[in-house]
Every structure is written in structure tokens, then in C-alpha cells.
Phi, psi and omega in degrees: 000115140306111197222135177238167178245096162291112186308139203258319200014086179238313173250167201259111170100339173307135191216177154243134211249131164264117203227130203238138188224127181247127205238126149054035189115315197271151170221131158239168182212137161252157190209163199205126186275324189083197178281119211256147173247182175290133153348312171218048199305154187287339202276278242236151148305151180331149150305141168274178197260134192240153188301178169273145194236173165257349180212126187251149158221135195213126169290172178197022170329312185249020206284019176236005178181146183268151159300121189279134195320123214301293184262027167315297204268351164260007159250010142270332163269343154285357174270314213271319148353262182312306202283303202299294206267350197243298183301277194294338227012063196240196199271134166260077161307108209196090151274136193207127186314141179276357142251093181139266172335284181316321193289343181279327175295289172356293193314299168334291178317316202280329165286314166316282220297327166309325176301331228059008206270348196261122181299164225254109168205172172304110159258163189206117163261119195256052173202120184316296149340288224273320169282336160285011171291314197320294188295337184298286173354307208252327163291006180216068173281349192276306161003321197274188170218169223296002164279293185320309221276337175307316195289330180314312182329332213202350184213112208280336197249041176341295212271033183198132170230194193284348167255358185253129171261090156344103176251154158224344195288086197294354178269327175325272334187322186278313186334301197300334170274015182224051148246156174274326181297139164234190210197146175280115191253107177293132179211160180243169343251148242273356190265339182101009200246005162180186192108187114336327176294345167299302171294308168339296187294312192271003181231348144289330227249002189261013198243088188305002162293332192262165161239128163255153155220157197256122170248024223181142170320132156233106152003119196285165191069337157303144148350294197282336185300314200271336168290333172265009172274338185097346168277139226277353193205121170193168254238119195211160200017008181120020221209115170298106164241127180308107191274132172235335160331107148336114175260167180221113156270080164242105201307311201304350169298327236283117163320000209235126163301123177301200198256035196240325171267344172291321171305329204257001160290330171256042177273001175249028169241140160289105206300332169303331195250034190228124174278345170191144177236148183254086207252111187216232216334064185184147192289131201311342184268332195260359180255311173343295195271022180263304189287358188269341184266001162278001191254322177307290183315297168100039201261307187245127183244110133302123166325129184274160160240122171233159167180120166006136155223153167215139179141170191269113159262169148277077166270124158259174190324346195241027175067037192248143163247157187233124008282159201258098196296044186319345170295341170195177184276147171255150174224145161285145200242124191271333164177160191231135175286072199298010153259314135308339185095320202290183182209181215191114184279156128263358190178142156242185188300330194287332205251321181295355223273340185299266173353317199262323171087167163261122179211177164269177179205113161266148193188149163283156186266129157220117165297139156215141175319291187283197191248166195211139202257194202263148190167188187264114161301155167218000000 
């Protein structure tokens, strides 16, 4: 067994892994894509092109939607900035995962500030995690790709300017909630569901002055699912809090490729050699229109499986045949073309059973996953 590992660049060090198995001569190999990152990440490099596998697992995290243009979206975060911290004066809540996510928002901040364009306020990155990531980070700048290494030229330090503060300090870290002033607080973790950003979030969010903003997936049923959902009230440490605060959504921060880059990422497989693909990390509304856009594209084709039973079945009285295939629909085959192959479905278990009664039948069989209408097969 053999495993080799391709950048991913979703995380600093993310790779996708290919696992080539040599069985008595036959080698076969799967790949696991892992998490796919973008294209055009504020950090990190492109995903590199992964060996050819015969069997693909693929995220799908965005497989339902695209990512808003990169500087669409850092002049929505200098607008929701000035309006939250300079127009209301009120606190800039920004929960964010602590690897990746912060250092990126930072890299963002630290260009403003270099700009002149970002206002001279308190920024606070509140999470221990994130600063030691933070420092992993600043140990690996040859890593980055070539926008980070333009800015290295002239600003030695991306993560870090004259208004932005580290905290680890956990009484510092309570401290932020009894200041008035106002200021951004970075805090993990980004889905809202556990961390410092929950106290961050129960002592703000009842304040129409403050602002959150989501820079990143949530999970449905999380903290950040149910504030981005529009609900006027929720529940944080057992303690009802009113939302009053503004919420803000921008995705395009997000470490996770849409599904226009997760496709033009697996374009370095040949879709004849991959015998089954696999669509996992994503939510079930979001993978359905994901195979339909690698199946459109033509980039990875899952294999349909149908396959032959001959033998004595059962329909019983409730329209079922036994044995009973749960895994797909079954259809009878009115004939078949021994020279061609093709065959002509006529019924299935749901439609036929008025017609057909209950008995036995011998008869061939073809299981198919899906349900399939009547017409010729091949």
C-alpha cells in the first residue's frame, strides 16, 4: 500500500490523499479529495492536479452555489466595518475558524491598513488556538503564493499592524465585553457553536448597534445556522438572548471551493478510468445539484449498476416482491435482445401491482438504483 499526498489548498499543509493497493499484481487506487480549496485563496496556492484513481470521494460542501467575487466581497467587508464601527459606533463580531480563516481575515485587515482605507480602531483576535496557528503560519511565508509574497516585499509581517492585538489571556478575553468602545472582535469558533465567540455573541448580539458577521460555513442546526436563519431569539449557554444586533453574511472568505472550482479541480481525472465516484462532506440539498454539475460537465461520471437476478419471485398482497431488494426498484423484463442486449422494462413493483396480482412469477429481474420509466434500456 502506497499513499501519496497532493495540496489541496484549503489549509495551510491540506492535501488529498491517493491510496494506490497492489493486490498480487492488480493496483488499484482511491483518492479522497479532503477538503478542496480555491483558486484564487487570499494565502495559500492553487490545488495541485492528483494522481488518476479508479475510485473518487469528493466534498461537496458548495456543490449548490458560487462564491462572490473576491473584491466584491472585501469592499462589503469594509462597508459593514465603517458602518458597524465608525456610523453606529457600536462592536464588529466576526467568528471565524482558527485556522485559515483568521489569518486570512488578518491578511485582509493588514492590506486595509497598509491602504489607509482600514479605521483606526481596536481589532482583537480572541482565540488562543488561532494565535498559535497564527505563529505556525508566519513560519511558513515560502508556502504562500505570489499576492502574500508581493506584500512580503515591503510589509515583513502580513499577520500583524498597529491596531491589531492578539489575546490568550482569558481574563484579557472577558475584559472585551465590559469595553463601550467601538472595535472588532476576531473570535473562533466560526460555526458559533462552541469557543469564546459564544460569550463574545451573549453579551452583543442584543445591542442593534453591534453587528455579526459569518465569514464561513455553518453547519445546519448550529448557533451560526440558527442567527443566519433570521431567528429574532436564541439560546446560548442555557440564557435566552434577543437578536438585535445586524447580522452579515460573506461566504467568499470561505476556505471551501464552490462547485464551479470544485469541477474545474477534478478535471485532471479521466472520467472513463474512474469506476465510481463518491460525493460526501455536504449537505444532501447541496450534493444532488453538485452530481448533476460533474455529470453536465462531463468531467467524473458515476457508473450506473444495474444487474440480472433469474429465479422465482413473490408479489405479495401489498405490492412488494420478495425477496424484497431495498436498495432499488425492481423491473420485469418483457424481452430481451440476445444480440443487442437492449430490453423493454414494462412495470415496476409500484405501478404494476393492480394489473399483476399477488403470486408467484418466475421471471428475470433487473434491480436498478433509480426508478426508471418505461422505455428501452440498454
Amino acid at each position: 500500500i502506497k499513499v501519496k499526498f497532493t495540496n489541496t489548498g484549503h489549509l495551510l499543509g491540506s492535501a488529498a490523499a491517493t491510496i494506490e493497493i497492489d493486490e498480487f499484481g492488480t493496483v488499484t487506487r482511491i483518492g479522497y479529495t479532503g477538503d478542496i480549496g480555491r483558486d484564487n485563496n487570499y494565502l495559500l496556492r492553487a490545488p495541485d492536479a492528483f494522481p488518476q484513481c479508479d475510485y473518487l470521494i469528493v466534498e461537496s460542501t458548495y456543490g449548490d452555489r458560487l462564491h462572490q467575487n473576491k473584491q466584491l466581497s472585501e469592499d462589503e467587508l469594509l462597508r459593514i466595518i465603517k458602518h458597524t464601527c465608525v456610523e453606529k459606533k457600536g462592536k464588529l463580531i466576526i467568528p471565524s475558524f482558527a485556522i485559515g480563516r483568521t489569518q486570512e481575515i488578518v491578511y485582509i485587515l493588514n492590506n486595509f491598513y497598509n491602504e489607509g482605507k482600514l479605521p483606526i480602531i481596536p481589532i482583537y483576535v480572541d482565540s488562543p488556538l488561532a494565535v498559535n496557528a497564527t505563529n505556525i503560519f508566519r513560519m511558513h511565508l515560502d508556502l504562500f503564493n505570489k499576492d502574500v509574497a508581493e506584500v512580503l516585499e515591503h510589509d515583513d509581517d502580513p499577520f500583524g499592524f498597529g491596531t491589531l492585538k492578539y489575546i490568550t489571556n482569558v481574563n484579557h478575553s472577558k475584559a472585551l465585553n465590559q469595553r463601550k468602545e467601538p472595535c472588532i472582535i476576531i473570535s473562533a469558533s466560526g460555526m458559533m457553536e462552541a469557543g469564546r465567540v459564544k460569550h463574545h455573541i451573549a453579551n452583543n448580539i442584543d445591542n442593534p448597534n453591534n453587528s455579526i458577521l459569518a465569514i464561513g460555513y455553518c453547519a445546519p442546526m448550529t448557533l451560526g445556522a440558527r442567527i443566519l436563519s433570521g431567528e429574532k431569539e436564541i439560546s446560548i449557554h442555557g440564557m435566552p438572548h434577543k437578536v438585535n444586533a445586524e447580522i452579515f453574511s460573506i461566504d467568499a472568505f470561505s476556505g471551501h471551493a464552490d462547485y464551479q472550482e470544485m469541477e474545474k479541480y477534478l478535471r485532471c481525472q479521466n472520467p472513463e478510468k474512474v469506476k465510481k465516484l463518491f460525493i460526501v462532506h455536504g449537505d444532501y440539498e447541496a450534493q444532488v445539484p453538485y452530481s448533476k454539475v460533474l455529470e453536465k460537465a462531463g468531467v467524473v461520471l458515476p457508473k450506473e449498476e444495474y444487474f440480472w437476478e433469474e429465479g422465482e419471485y413473490e408479489l405479495d398482497a401489498s405490492g412488494n416482491w420478495n425477496p424484497y431488494f431495498a436498495w432499488g426498484y425492481v423491473f420485469e423484463i418483457d424481452s430481451v435482445n440476445s444480440t443487442s442486449g437492449a430490453c423493454t422494462a414494462i412495470f415496476d413493483n409500484a405501478t404494476d401491482y393492480a394489473a399483476k396480482g399477488p403470486g408467484k412469477w418466475t421471471t428475470q429481474l433487473l434491480l436498478a438504483p433509480v426508478a426508471g420509466e418505461e422505455g428501452v434500456y440498454d
